[in-house]
C-alpha positions in Angstrom: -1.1 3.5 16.1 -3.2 1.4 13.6 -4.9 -2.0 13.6 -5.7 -4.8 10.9 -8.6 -6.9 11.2 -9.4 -9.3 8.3 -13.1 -10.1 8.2 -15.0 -12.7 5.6 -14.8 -10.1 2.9 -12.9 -7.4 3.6 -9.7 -6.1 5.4 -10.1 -3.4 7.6 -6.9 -0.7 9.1 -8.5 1.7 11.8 -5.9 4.2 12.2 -5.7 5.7 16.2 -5.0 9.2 16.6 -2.5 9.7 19.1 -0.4 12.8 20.4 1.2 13.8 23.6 -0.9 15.3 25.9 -2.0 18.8 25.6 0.0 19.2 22.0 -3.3 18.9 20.3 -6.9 17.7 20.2 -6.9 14.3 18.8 -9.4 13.0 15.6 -11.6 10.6 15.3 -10.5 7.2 13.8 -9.7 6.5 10.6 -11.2 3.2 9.7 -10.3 2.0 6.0 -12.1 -0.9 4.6 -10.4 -3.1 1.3 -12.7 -4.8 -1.0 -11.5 -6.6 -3.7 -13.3 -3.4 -6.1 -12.7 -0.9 -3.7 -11.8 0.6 -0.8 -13.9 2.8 1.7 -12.6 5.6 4.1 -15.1 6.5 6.6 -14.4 9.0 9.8 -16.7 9.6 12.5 -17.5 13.8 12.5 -15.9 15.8 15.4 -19.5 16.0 17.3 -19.9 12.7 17.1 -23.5 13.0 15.0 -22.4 11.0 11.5 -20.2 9.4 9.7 -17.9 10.7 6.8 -17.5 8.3 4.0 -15.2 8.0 0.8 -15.6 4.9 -1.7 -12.6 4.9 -4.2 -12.0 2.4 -6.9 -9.0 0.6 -7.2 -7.7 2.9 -10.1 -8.0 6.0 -7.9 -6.1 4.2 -4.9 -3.4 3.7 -7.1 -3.5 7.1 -8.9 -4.0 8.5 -5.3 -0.7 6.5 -4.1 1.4 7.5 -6.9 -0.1 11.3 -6.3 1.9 11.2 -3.2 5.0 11.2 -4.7 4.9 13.3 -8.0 5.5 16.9 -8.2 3.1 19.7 -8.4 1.2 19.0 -12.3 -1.7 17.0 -14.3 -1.2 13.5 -15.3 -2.7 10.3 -16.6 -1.7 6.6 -16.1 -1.0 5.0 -19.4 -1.4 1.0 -19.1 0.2 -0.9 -21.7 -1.9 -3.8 -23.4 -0.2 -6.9 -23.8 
């Protein structure tokens, strides 16, 4: 299950852990928050006690999505200019 909430300057997705009961202890909440320069990934720790945080650029969200679907290998995005 997930949410969207759009706020005065950013969009935020919580994504809500969910499982059948007893199949598995559930995580925290993944709440993602979209800037127009970035986007942050933050997740509360298992006990509770702070807060896990990721800031990623628009380039690495889009070298991160396109990741997902490329085979085992290095690579580098070539943009073409005009």
């Amino acid at each position: 299950m997930f949410t969207i909430e759009h706020d005065f300057d950013a969009t935020v997705i919580t994504l809500i852990d969910e499982a059948e009961p007893r199949t598995r202890p559930l995580n925290e909440d993944v709440v993602i928050l979209t800037f127009d320069d970035r986007v942050v990934i933050e997740q509360m720790s298992p006990d509770g006690s702070e807060v896990a945080r990721i800031t990623l650029t628009m380039q690495q969200l889009t070298e991160l999505r396109l990741a997902l679907n490329l085979p085992e290998g290095n690579y580098r995005i070539e943009t073409r200019d005009g």
